[in-house]
DOTORSE-758946 format. One record per residue (C-alpha): residue in three letters; x, z, y. Coordinates in steps of 0.1 Angstrom, whole numbers, padded with zeros to 4 digits. Each point is the difference from the previous one (the first is absolute). Example, Ala and Ser with C-alpha at 12.3 -4.5 7.8 and 13.67 -1.06 7.14 Angstrom:
<rs>
{residu = ALA&u = 0123&w = 0078&v = -0045}
{residu = SER&u = 0014&w = -0007&v = 0034}
</rs>
This chain:
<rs>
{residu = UNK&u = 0577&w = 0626&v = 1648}
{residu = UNK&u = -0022&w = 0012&v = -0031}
{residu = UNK&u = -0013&w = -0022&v = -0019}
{residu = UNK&u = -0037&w = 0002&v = 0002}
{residu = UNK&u = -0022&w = -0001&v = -0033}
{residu = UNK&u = -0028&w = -0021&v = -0001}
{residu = UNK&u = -0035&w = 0001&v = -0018}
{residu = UNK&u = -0018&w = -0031&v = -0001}
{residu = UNK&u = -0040&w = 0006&v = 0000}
{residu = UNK&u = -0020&w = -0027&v = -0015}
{residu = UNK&u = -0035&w = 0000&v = 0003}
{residu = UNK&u = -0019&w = -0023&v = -0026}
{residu = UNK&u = -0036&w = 0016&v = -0004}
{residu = UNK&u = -0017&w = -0023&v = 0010}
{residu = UNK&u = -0015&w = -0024&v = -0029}
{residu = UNK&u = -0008&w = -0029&v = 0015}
{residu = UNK&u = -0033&w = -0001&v = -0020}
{residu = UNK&u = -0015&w = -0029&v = 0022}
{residu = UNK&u = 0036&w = -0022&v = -0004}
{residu = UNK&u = -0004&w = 0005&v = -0037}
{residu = UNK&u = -0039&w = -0009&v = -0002}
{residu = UNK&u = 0012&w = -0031&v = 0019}
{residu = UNK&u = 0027&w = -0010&v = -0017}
{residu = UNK&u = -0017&w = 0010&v = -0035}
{residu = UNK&u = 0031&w = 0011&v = -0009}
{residu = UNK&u = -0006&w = 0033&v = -0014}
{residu = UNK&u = 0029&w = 0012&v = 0010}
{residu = UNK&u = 0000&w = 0027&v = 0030}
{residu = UNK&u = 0019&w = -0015&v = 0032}
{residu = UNK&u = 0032&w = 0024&v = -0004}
{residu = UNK&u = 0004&w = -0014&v = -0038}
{residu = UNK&u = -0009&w = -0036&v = 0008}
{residu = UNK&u = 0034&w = -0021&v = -0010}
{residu = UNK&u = 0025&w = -0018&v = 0019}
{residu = UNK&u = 0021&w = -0020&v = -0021}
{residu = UNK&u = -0006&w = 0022&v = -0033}
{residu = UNK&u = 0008&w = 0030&v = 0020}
{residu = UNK&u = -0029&w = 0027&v = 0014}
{residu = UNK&u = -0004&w = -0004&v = 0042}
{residu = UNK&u = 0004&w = 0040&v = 0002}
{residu = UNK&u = 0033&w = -0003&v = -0026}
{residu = UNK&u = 0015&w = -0026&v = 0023}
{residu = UNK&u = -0002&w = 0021&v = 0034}
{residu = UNK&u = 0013&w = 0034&v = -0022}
{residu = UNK&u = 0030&w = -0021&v = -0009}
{residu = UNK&u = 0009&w = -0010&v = 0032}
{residu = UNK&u = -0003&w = 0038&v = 0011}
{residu = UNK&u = 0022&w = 0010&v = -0034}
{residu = UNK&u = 0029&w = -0023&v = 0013}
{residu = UNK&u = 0005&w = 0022&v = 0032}
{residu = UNK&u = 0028&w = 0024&v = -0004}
{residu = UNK&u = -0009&w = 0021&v = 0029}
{residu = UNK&u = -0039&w = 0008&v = -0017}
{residu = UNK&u = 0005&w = 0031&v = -0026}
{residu = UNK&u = -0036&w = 0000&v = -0014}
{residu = UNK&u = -0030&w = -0023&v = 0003}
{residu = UNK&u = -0034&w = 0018&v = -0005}
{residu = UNK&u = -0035&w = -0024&v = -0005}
{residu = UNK&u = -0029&w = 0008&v = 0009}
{residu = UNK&u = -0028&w = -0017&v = -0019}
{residu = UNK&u = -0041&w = 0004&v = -0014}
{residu = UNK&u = 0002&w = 0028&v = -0029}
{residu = UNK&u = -0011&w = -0021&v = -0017}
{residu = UNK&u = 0027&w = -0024&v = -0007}
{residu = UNK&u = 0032&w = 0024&v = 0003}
{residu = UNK&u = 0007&w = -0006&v = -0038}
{residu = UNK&u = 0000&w = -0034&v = 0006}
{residu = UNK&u = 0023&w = 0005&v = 0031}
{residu = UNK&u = 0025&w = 0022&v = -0019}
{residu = UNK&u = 0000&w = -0021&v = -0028}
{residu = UNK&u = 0014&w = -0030&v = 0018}
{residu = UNK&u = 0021&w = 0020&v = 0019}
{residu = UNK&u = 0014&w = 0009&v = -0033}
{residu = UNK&u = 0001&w = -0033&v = -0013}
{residu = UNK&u = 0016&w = -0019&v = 0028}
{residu = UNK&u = 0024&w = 0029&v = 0009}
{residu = UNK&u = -0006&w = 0009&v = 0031}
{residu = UNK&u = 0020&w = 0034&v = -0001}
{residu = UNK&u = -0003&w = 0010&v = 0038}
{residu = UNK&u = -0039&w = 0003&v = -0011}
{residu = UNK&u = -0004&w = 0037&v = -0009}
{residu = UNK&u = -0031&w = 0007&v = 0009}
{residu = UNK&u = -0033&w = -0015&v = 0000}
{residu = UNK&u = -0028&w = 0019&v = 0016}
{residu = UNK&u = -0042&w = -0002&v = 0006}
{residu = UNK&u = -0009&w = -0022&v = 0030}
{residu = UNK&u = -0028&w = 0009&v = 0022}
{residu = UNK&u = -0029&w = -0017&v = 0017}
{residu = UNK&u = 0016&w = -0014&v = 0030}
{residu = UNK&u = 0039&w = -0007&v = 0004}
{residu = UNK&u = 0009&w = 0025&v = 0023}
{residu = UNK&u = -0011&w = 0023&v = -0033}
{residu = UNK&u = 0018&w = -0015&v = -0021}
{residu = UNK&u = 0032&w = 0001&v = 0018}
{residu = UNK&u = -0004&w = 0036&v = 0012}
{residu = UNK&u = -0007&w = 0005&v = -0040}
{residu = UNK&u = 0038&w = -0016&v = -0007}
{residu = UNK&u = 0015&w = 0019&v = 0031}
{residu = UNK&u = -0011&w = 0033&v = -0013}
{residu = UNK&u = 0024&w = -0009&v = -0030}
{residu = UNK&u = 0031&w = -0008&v = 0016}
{residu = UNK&u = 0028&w = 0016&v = -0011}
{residu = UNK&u = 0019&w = 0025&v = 0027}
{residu = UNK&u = 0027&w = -0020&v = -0002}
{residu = UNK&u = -0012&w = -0030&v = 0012}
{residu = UNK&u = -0001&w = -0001&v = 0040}
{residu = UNK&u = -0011&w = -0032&v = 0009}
{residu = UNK&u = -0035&w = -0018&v = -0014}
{residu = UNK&u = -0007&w = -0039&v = -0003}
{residu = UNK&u = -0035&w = -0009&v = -0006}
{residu = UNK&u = -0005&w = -0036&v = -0015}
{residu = UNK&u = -0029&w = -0020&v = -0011}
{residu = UNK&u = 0001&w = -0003&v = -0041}
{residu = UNK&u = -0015&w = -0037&v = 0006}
{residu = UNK&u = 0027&w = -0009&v = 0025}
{residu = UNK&u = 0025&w = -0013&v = -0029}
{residu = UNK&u = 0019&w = -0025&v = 0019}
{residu = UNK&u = 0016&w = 0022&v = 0022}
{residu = UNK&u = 0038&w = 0003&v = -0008}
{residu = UNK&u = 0024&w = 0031&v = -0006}
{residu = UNK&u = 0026&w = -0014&v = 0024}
{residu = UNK&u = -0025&w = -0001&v = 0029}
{residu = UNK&u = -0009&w = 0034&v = -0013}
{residu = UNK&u = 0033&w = 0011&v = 0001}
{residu = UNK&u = 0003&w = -0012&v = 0042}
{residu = UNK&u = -0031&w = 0022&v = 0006}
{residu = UNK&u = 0018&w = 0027&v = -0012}
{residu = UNK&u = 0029&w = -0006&v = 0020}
{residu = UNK&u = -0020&w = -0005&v = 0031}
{residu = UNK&u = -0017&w = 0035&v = -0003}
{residu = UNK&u = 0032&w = 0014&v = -0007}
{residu = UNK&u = 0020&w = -0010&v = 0033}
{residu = UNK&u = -0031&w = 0008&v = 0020}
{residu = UNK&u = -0012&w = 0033&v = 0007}
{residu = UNK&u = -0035&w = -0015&v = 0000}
{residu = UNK&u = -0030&w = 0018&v = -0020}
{residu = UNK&u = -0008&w = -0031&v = -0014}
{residu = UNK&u = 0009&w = -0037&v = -0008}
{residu = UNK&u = -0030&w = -0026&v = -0016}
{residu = UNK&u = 0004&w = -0033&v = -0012}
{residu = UNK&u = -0014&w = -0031&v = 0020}
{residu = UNK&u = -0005&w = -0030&v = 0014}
{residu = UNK&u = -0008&w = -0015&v = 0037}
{residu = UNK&u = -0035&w = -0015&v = -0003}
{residu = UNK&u = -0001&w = -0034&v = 0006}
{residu = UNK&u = -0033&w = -0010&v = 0000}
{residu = UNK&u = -0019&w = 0001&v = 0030}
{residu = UNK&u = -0016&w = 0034&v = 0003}
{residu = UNK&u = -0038&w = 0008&v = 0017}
{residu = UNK&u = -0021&w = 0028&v = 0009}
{residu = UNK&u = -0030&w = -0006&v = -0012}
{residu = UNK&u = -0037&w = 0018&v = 0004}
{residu = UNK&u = -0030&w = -0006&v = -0020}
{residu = UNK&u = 0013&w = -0036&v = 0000}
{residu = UNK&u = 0008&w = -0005&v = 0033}
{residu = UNK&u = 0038&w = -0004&v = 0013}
{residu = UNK&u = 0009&w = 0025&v = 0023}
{residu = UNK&u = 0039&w = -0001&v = 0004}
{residu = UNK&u = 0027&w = -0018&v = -0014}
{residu = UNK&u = 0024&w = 0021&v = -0007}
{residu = UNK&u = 0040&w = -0001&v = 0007}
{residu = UNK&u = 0014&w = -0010&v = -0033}
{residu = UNK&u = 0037&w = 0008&v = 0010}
{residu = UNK&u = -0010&w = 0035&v = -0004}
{residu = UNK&u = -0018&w = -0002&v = -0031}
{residu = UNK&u = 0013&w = 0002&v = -0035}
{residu = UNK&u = -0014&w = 0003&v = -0033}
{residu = UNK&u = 0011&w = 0032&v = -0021}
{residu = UNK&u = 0005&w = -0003&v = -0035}
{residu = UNK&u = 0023&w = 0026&v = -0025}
{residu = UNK&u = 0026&w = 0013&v = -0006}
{residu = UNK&u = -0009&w = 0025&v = 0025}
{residu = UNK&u = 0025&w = 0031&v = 0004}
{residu = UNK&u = -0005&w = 0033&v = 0010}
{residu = UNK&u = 0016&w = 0034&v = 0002}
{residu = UNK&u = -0017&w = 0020&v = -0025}
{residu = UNK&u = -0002&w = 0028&v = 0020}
{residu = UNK&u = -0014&w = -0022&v = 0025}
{residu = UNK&u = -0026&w = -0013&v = -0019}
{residu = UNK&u = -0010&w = 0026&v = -0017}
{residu = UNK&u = -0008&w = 0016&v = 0034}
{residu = UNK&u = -0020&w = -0035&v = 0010}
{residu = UNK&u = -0019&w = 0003&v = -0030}
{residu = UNK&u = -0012&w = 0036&v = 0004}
{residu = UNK&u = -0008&w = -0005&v = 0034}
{residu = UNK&u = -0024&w = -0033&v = -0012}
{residu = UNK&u = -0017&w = 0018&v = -0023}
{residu = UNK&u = -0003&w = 0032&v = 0025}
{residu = UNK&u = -0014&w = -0024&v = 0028}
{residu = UNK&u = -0022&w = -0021&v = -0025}
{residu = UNK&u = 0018&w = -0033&v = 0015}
{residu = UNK&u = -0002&w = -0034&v = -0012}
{residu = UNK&u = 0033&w = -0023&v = -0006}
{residu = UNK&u = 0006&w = -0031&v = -0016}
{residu = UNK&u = 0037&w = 0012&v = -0013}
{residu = UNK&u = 0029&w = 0022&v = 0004}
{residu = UNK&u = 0013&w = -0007&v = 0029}
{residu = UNK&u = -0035&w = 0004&v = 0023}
{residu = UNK&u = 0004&w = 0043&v = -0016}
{residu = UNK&u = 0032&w = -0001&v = 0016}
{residu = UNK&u = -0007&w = -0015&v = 0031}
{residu = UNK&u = -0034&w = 0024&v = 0002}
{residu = UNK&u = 0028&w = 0029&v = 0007}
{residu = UNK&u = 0019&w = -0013&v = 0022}
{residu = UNK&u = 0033&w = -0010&v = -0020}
{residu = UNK&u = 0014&w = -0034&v = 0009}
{residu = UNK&u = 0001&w = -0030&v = -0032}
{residu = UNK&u = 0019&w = -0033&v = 0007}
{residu = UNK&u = -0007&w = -0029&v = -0018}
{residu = UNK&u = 0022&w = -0021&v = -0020}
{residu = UNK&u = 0000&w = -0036&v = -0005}
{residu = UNK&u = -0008&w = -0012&v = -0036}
{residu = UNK&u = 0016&w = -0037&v = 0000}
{residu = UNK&u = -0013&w = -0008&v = -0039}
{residu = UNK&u = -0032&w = -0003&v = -0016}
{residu = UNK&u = -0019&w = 0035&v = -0002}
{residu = UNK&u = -0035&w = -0012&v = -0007}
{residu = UNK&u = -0024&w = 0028&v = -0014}
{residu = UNK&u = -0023&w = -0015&v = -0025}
{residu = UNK&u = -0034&w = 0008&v = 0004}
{residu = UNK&u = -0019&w = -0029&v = 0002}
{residu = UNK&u = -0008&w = -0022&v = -0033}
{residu = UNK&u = 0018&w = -0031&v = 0024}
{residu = UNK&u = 0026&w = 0026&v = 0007}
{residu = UNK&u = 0006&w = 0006&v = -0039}
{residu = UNK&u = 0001&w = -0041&v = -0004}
{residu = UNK&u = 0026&w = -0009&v = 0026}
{residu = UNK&u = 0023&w = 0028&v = -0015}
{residu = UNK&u = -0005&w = -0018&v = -0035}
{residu = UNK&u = 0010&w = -0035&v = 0016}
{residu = UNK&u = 0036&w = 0017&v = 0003}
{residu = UNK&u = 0003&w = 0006&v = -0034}
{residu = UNK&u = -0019&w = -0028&v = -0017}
{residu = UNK&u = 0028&w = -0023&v = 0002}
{residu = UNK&u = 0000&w = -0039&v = -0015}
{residu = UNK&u = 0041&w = 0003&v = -0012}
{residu = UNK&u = 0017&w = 0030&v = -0021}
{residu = UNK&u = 0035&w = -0004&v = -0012}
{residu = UNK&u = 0017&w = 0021&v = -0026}
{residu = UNK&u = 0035&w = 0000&v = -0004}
{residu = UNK&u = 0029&w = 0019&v = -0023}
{residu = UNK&u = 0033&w = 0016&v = 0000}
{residu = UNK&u = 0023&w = 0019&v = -0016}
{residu = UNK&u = 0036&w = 0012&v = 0007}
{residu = UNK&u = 0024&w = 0020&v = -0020}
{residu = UNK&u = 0036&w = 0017&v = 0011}
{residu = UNK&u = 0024&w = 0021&v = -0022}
{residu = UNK&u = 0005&w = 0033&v = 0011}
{residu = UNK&u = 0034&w = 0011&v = 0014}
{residu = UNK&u = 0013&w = 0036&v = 0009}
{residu = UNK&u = 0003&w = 0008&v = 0036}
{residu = UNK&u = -0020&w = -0028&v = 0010}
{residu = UNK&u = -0033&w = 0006&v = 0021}
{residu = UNK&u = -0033&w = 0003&v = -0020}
{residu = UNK&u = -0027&w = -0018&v = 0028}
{residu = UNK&u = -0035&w = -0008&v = -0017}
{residu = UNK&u = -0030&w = -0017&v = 0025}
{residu = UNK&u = 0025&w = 0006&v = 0030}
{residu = UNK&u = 0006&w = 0038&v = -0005}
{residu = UNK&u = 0034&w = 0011&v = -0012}
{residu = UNK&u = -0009&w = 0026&v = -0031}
{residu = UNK&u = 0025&w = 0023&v = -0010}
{residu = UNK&u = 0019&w = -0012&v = -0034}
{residu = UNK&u = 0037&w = 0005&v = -0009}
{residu = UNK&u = -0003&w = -0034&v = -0006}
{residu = UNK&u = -0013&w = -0034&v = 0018}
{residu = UNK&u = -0008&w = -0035&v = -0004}
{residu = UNK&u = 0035&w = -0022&v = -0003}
{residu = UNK&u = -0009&w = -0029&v = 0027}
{residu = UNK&u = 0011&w = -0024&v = 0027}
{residu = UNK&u = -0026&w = 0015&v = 0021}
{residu = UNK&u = -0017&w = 0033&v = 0000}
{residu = UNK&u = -0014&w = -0002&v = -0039}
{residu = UNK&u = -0037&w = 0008&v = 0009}
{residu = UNK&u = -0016&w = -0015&v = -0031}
{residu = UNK&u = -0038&w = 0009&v = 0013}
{residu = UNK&u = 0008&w = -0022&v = 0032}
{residu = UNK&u = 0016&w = -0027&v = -0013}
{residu = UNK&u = -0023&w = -0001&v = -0028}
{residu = UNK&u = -0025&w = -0006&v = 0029}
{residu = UNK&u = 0014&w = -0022&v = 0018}
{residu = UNK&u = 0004&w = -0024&v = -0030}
{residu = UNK&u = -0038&w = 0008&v = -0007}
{residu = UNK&u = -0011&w = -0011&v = 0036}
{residu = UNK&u = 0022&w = -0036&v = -0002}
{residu = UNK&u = -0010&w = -0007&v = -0030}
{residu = UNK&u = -0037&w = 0005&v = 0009}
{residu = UNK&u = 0009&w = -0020&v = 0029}
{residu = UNK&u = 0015&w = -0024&v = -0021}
{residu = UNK&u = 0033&w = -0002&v = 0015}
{residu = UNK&u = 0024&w = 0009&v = -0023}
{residu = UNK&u = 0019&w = 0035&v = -0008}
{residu = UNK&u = 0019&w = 0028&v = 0021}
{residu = UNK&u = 0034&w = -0015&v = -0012}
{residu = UNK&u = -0004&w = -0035&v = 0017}
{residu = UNK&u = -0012&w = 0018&v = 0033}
{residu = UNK&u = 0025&w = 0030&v = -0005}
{residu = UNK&u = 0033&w = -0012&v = -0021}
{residu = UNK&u = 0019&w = 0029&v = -0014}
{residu = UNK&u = 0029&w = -0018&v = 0008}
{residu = UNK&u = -0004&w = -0004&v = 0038}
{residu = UNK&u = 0024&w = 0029&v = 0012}
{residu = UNK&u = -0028&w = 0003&v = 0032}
{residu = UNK&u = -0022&w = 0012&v = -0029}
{residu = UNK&u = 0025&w = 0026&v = -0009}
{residu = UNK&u = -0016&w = 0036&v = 0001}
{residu = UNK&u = -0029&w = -0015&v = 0019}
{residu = UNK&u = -0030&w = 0029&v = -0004}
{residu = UNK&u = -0028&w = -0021&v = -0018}
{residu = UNK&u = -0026&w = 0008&v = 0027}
{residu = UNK&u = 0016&w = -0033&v = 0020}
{residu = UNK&u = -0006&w = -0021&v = -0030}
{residu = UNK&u = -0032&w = 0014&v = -0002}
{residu = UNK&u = -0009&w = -0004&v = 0040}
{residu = UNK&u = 0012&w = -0035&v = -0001}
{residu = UNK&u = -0023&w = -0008&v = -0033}
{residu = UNK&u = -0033&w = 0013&v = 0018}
{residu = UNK&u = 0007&w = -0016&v = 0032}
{residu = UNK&u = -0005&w = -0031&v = -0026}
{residu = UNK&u = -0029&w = 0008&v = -0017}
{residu = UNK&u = -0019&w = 0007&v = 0037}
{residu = UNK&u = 0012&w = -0029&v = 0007}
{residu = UNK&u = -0012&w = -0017&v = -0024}
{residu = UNK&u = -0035&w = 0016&v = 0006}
{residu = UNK&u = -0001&w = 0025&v = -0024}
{residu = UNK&u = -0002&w = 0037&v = -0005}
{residu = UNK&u = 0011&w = 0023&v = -0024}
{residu = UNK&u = -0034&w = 0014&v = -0019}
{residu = UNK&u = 0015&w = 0026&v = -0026}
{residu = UNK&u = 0037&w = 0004&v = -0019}
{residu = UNK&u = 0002&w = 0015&v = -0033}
{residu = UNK&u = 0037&w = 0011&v = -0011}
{residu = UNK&u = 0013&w = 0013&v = -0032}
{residu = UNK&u = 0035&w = 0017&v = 0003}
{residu = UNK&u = 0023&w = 0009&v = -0033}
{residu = UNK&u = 0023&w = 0025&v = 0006}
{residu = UNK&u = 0014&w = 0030&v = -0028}
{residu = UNK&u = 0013&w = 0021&v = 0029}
{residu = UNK&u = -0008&w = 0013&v = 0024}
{residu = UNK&u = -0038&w = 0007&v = -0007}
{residu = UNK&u = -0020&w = -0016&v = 0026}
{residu = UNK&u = -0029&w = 0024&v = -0004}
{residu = UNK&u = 0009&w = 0015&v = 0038}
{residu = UNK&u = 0008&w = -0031&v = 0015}
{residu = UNK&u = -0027&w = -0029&v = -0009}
{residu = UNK&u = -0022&w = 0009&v = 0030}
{residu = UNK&u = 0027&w = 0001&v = 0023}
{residu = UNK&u = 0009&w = -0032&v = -0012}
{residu = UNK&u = -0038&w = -0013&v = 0001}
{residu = UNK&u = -0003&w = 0014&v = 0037}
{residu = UNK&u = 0030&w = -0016&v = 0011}
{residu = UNK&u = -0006&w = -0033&v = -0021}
{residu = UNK&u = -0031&w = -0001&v = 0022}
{residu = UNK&u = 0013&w = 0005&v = 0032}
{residu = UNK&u = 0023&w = -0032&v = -0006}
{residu = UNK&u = -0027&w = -0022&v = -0010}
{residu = UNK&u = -0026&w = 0016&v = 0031}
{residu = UNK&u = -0024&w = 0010&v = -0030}
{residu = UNK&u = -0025&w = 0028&v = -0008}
{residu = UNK&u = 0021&w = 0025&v = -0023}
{residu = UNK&u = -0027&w = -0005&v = -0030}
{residu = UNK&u = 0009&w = -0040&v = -0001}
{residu = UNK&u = 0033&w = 0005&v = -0015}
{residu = UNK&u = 0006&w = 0013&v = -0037}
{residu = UNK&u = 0030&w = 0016&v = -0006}
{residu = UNK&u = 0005&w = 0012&v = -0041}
{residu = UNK&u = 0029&w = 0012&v = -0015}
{residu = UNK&u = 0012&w = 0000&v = -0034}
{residu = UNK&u = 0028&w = 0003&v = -0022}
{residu = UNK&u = 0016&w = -0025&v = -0025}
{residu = UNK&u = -0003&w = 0029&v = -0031}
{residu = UNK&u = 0037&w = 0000&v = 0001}
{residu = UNK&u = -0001&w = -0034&v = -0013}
{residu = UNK&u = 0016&w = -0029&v = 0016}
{residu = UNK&u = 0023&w = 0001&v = 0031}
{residu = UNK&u = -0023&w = 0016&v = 0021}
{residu = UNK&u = -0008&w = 0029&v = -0031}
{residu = UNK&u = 0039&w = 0007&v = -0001}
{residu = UNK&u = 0001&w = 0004&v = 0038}
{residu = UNK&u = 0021&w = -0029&v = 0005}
{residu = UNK&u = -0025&w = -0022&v = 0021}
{residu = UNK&u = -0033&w = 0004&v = 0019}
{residu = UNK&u = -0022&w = -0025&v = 0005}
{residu = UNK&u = -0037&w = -0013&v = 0015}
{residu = UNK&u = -0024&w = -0018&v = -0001}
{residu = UNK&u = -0029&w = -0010&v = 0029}
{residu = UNK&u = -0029&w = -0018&v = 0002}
{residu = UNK&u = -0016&w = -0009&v = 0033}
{residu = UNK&u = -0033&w = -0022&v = 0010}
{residu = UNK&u = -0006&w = -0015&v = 0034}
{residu = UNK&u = -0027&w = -0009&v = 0019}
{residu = UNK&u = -0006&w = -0035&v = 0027}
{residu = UNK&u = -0010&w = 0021&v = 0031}
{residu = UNK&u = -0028&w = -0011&v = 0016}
{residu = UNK&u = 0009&w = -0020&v = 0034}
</rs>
């Protein structure tokens, strides 16, 4: 089958004027922080980390698109190419951004720019859902659970069958073709619609819905923007270091933050060499304060031989959550004369990411060389250096 390109749709004009005059924050809603990091940054990243989306495109008040593209810039969100005007309501806003979709692009997610906690894995299953299923759409959602009433100038007139009910929330995904067809047709018939999925379902084309199983809330309320907060105000941060260093050996495998790079030379090890990992690992034990990667991992245990360093890593985190902790953000250094890194260090910062189940733009990935001084200058050694902070999770 062809692989489908995606382009995500992010609609973030509205301000949130009366959240900010609440707050007295100054700060419009889609730059309000969560832990250091902008709300509307936070859900781009999460979009950015999905292989399958080719180009995200915001659509924000023309007022702030500097400020838009200058964070994009700033926090690297390279799937973010384009950043056009919102319009007074969302359904013009999003027709604004669908007007700008590449031909390439087949297939259109919409998502909320202050919905940050969705993930890119559950992304990712959406994705796979609307491509096994000939379906015009698929939205994310969950089964209400509260007890739902119909209700008439204050007076109860139904309760209604909650098994049948769900509350929609985004990602919602489309056919472009499809939707630009619902949208045309909503603006023809002068219709009203409270988001993508009601255009669709105005002509006729069948959306499923899929069931979000993680936090999606979208901030709009002052207590909304609070709650979030809570989840990254946290009362214990750890910080921990490591470093690792191999000599380099002809013939052997080069494999840097769990990708193998291609070098006429590799790390000489008992296991697979990946200095970036096991620099981790030693970063996350000693934050825990439980020692270093050799007395978990002996290089002289023959069950160790070979061993890719993504198990030592998997076993590592399954201790820190364990512990109660998260991983917040990992900043690596890497010191290696050749091969250049240039190509390579987002690569190695996407996949670093996916090990660890974090946002791309939480880990750092820098490479340097030694100046041809030292072991590592003379390109007889690599080596790295990490350092990771954690966070108590809130129960």
């Amino acid at each position: 089958m062809k692989e489908v390109k995606w382009t995500a749709i992010v609609p973030a004009a509205g301000s949130g004027r009366r959240l900010e005059e609440k707050l007295g924050a100054g700060i419009l809603k889609p730059f309000l922080p969560l832990g250091g990091i902008p709300i509307l940054i936070r859900t781009l990243g999460q979009l950015d980390a999905v292989p399958e989306i080719r180009e995200i495109i915001v659509a924000c008040d023309p007022s702030y698109r500097k400020k838009v593209k200058t964070l994009i810039r700033i926090y690297r969100i390279r799937k973010a190419r384009k950043v056009v005007a919102g319009g007074k309501t969302r359904t013009d806003s999003v027709y604004n951004a669908l007007r700008k979709v590449r031909p390439s692009c087949r297939a259109v997610l919409i998502h909320d720019g202050v919905r940050p906690f969705i993930s890119s894995g559950t992304i990712q299953k959406a994705i796979r859902r609307f491509g096994k299923d000939s379906c015009s759409g698929w939205v994310v959602g969950r089964p209400a659970v509260p007890t739902i009433k119909q209700v008439q100038d204050g007076r109860i007139e139904k309760t209604l069958n909650r098994s049948l009910l769900w509350e929609i929330e985004t990602p919602q995904l489309f056919g472009k073709k499809v939707l630009l067809e619902a949208y045309r047709y909503f603006f023809r018939q002068k219709q009203k619609a409270t988001d993508d999925a009601s255009l669709v379902e105005m002509i006729g084309k069948p959306v499923k819905v899929f069931c979000c199983e993680e936090e999606n809330m979208k901030i709009t309320t002052a207590e909304d923007y609070r709650k979030a907060q809570s989840w990254f105000a946290l009362p214990e941060i750890r910080v921990g270091t490591g470093e690792d260093r191999h000599a380099l050996e002809a013939g052997r495998p080069l494999y840097l933050g769990g990708l193998k790079i291609p070098s006429p030379k590799g790390a000489r090890a008992h296991s697979d060499g990946d200095v970036l990992l096991h620099a981790l690992v030693d970063a996350l034990l000693g934050a825990l304060g439980l020692g270093d990667i050799g007395e978990f991992f002996p290089d002289h245990d023959p069950k160790f031989r070979n061993v890719r360093s993504e198990k030592f890593l998997k076993k590592v985190l399954a201790l820190v959550r364990g512990k109660g902790f998260e991983i917040v953000n990992v900043d690596s250094t890497i010191t290696l004369e050749a091969p250049k890194l240039s190509p390579w260090k987002k690569k190695i910062q996407e996949n670093v990411a996916r090990l660890i189940d974090a946002e791309p733009l939480t880990v750092g990935v820098k490479a340097k060389t030694a100046e041809r001084m030292g072991p590592e200058g003379e390109g007889l050694a690599l080596s790295a250096s990490v350092v990771v902070s954690l966070r108590r999770k809130i129960p």
